[in-house]
C-alpha positions in Angstrom: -24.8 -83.3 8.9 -23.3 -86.2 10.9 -24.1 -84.1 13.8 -27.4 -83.4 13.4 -28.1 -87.1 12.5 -26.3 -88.3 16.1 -27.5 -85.6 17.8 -31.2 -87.2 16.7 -30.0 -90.6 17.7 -29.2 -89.7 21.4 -32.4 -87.7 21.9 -34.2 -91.0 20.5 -31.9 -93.0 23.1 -32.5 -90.3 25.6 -36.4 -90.4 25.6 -36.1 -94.5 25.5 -34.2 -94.2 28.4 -36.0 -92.2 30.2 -39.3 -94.3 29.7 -37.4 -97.7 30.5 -35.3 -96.7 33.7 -38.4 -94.0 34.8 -40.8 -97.4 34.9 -37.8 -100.0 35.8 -38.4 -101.9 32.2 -34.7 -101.9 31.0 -33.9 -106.0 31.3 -30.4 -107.1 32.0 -29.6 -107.8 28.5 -29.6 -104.3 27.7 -27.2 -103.1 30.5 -25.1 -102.1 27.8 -27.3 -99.3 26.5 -26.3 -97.1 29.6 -22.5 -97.1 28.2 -23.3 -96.6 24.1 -25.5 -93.3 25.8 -22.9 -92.1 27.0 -20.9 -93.2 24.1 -23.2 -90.5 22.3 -23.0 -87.8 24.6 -18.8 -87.9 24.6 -19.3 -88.1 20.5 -21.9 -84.9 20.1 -19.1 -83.3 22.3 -16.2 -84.3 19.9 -17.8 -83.1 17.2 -18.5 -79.7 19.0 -14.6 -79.4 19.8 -14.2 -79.9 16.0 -16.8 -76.9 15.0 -15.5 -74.6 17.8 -11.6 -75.0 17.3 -11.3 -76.5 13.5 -10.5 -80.1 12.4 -7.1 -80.2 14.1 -7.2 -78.0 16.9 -10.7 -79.7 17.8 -9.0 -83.2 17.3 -6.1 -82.6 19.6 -8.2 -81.4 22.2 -10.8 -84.0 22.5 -8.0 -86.7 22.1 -6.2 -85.4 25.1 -9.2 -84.7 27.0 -9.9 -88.8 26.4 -6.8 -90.1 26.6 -5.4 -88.1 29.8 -8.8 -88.4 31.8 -8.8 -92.2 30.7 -5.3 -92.6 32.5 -6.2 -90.7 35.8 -9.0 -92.7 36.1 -6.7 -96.2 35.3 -4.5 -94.2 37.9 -7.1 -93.7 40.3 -9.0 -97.1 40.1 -4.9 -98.6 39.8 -3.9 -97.0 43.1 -5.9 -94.7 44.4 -4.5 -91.6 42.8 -6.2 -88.3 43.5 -9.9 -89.7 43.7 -10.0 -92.3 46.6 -9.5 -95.7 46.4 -12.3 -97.4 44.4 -12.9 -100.3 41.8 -14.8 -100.5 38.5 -17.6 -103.4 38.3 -18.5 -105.1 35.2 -21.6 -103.7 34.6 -20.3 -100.9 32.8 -18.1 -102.8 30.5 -16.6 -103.4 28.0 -13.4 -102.2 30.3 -9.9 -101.8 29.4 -7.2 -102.0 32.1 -10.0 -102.3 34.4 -11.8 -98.7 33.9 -15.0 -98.2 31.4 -14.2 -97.1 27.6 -17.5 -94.7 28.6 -15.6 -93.7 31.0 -13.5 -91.4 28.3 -16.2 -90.4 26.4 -18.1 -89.2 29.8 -15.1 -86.8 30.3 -15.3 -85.3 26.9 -19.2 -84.4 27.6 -18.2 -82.4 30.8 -15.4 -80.7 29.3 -17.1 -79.1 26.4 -20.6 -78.4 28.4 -19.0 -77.0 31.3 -16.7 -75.5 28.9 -19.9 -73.6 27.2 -21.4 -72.9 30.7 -17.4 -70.9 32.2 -17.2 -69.4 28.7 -20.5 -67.7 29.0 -20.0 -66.3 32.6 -16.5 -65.2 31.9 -16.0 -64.6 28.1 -12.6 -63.7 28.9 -11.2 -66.9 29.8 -8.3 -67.2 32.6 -8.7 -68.4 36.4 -12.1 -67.5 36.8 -13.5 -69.4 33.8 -11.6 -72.7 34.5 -12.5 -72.5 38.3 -16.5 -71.9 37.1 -15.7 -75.2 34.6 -14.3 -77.1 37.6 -17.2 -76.1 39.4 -19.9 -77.2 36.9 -17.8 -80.6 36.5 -18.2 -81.2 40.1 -21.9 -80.4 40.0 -22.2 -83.0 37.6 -20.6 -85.4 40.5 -22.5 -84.7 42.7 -25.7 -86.7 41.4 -23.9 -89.1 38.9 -21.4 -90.8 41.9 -24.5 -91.1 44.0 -26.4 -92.9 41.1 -23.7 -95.0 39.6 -22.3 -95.9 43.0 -25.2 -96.6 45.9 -27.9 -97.1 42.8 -26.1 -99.1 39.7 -22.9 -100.1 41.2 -21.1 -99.3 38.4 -17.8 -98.6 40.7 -17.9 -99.7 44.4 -15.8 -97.3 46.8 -13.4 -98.7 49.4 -13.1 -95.2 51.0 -16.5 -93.8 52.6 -17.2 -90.3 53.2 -20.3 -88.4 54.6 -22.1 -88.2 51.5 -23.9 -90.9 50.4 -20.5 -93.1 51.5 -18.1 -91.0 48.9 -14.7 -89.9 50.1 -14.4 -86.0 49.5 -11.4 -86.5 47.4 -13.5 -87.9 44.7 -15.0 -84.2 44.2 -11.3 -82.5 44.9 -10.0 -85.0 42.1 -12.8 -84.0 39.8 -12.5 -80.6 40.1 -8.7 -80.6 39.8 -9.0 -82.3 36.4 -11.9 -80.4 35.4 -9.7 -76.9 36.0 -6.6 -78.5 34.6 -8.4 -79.6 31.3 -10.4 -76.3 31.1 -6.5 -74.2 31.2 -6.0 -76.6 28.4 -9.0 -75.7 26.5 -8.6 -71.6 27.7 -5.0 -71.3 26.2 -6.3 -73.4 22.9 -9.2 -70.6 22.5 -6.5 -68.3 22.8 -4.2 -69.3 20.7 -6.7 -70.0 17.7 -8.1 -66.0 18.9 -11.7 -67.4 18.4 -14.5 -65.7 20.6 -17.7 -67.4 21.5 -21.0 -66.7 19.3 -24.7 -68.1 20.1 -24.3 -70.5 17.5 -26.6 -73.5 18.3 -23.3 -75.9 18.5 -22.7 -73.5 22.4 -26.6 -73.8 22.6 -26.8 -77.6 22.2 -23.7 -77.6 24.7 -25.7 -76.1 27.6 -28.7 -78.6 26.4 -26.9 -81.8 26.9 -25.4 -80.4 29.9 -29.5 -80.1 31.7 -30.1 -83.2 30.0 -27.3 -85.3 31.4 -28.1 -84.2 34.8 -31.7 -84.7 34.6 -31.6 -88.0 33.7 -29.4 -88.6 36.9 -31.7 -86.6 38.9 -34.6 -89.1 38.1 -32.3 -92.1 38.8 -31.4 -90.2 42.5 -35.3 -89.5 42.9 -36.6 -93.2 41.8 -33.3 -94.7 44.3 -34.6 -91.9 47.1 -31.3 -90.3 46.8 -33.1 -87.1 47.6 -30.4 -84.7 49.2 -28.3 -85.4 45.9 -31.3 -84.5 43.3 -32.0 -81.4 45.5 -28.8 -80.4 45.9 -27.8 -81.0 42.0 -30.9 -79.6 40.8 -30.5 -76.1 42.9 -26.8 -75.9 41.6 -27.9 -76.7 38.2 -30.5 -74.4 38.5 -28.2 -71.7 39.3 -25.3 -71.8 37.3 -27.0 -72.3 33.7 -29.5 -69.9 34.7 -26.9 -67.4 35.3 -24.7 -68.8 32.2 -28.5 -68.1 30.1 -28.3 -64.2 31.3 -24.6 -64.0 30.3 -24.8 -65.4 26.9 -24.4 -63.6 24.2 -26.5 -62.0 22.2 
């Protein structure tokens, strides 16, 4: 029930966003807005690892997936670990120890939607379903660093690289967490010998995962980040159309 009813609340907050950053009508006060979305989207995701793995299993997991990406990213931001060197502004506060509480929540989202997306191309698990995961993390990347970076400053980089002024390791460091976290979730779904169904909790997954990225794509178009939004929306494209003809049935 609780699901349904947030799951309602960030389509609402979906469709406002959409019509106040598509016309550039979101004032200043509401910066905040950006950070309870994705507040929404890390929650929906929670509550997915709860359905999928049970009320403890589920718990553990999204807690760890939080927690542990929430200290890389303190890590990162701290001293440059894995990512690059780069700083959090304060536009996507509140902060604590410098990096976003969305931040967490973010993480969650990517985890259990590319998590959906791997399991449907490899049902099996293993190798080939976290490196799939770690791919469609890094997909993600690819259109929310240029947005967040060059477009809404959320995080300024002090390394530059050749795309759109983003060191490469930013992508290596997402999609080592991304296949490190997706092991983690592979050996839970073994060990609780659950196999994926086309329930509409794995359906939603995929949803949020097009929506997320569209929502960026928009931001890339409206900023003219147009190699990104091509380049996410081919890859996107791709990978949950051939995660759609895997599904099962």
């Amino acid at each position: 029930m609780w699901e349904n009813r947030i799951f309602k609340l960030f389509i609402f907050w979906y469709v406002c966003g959409i019509i106040l950053l598509g016309f550039d009508l979101l004032p200043s006060w509401l910066e905040w807005a950006n950070a309870f979305f994705l507040i929404l989207a890390g929650t929906l995701s929670f509550l997915y690892f709860l359905k999928r793995f049970g009320a403890i299993s589920g718990s553990i997991l999204g807690i760890f997936i939080f927690f542990s990406t929430f200290i890389v990213e303190w890590a990162g931001a701290d001293s440059d670990f894995l990512f690059g060197s780069y700083d959090y502004t304060e536009r996507f506060a509140p902060n604590i120890f410098g990096v976003p509480i969305a931040i967490g929540f973010a993480w969650v989202m990517v985890m259990a939607t590319t998590h959906v997306v791997a399991r449907w191309i490899v049902p099996n698990g293993g190798f080939l379903y976290a490196l799939i995961g770690g791919i469609g993390a890094v997909i993600i990347d690819l259109i929310i660093d240029p947005v967040a970076y060059q477009i809404k400053q959320y995080w300024i980089w002090e390394d530059t690289g050749l795309y759109y002024d983003i060191p490469w390791t930013n992508f290596f460091g997402w999609f080592v967490v991304a296949f490190i976290l997706h092991i983690a979730i592979d050996l839970t779904m073994k060990k609780k010998s659950m196999v994926i169904t086309a329930e509409q909790p794995e359906k939603r997954m995929l949803l949020l995962y097009v929506l997320m990225i569209a929502m960026f794509i928009m931001l890339g178009l409206i900023g003219g980040l147009f190699l990104a939004a091509a380049l996410t929306s081919g890859l996107t494209a791709l990978i949950t159309l051939i995660a759609w003809k895997r599904r099962p049935v």
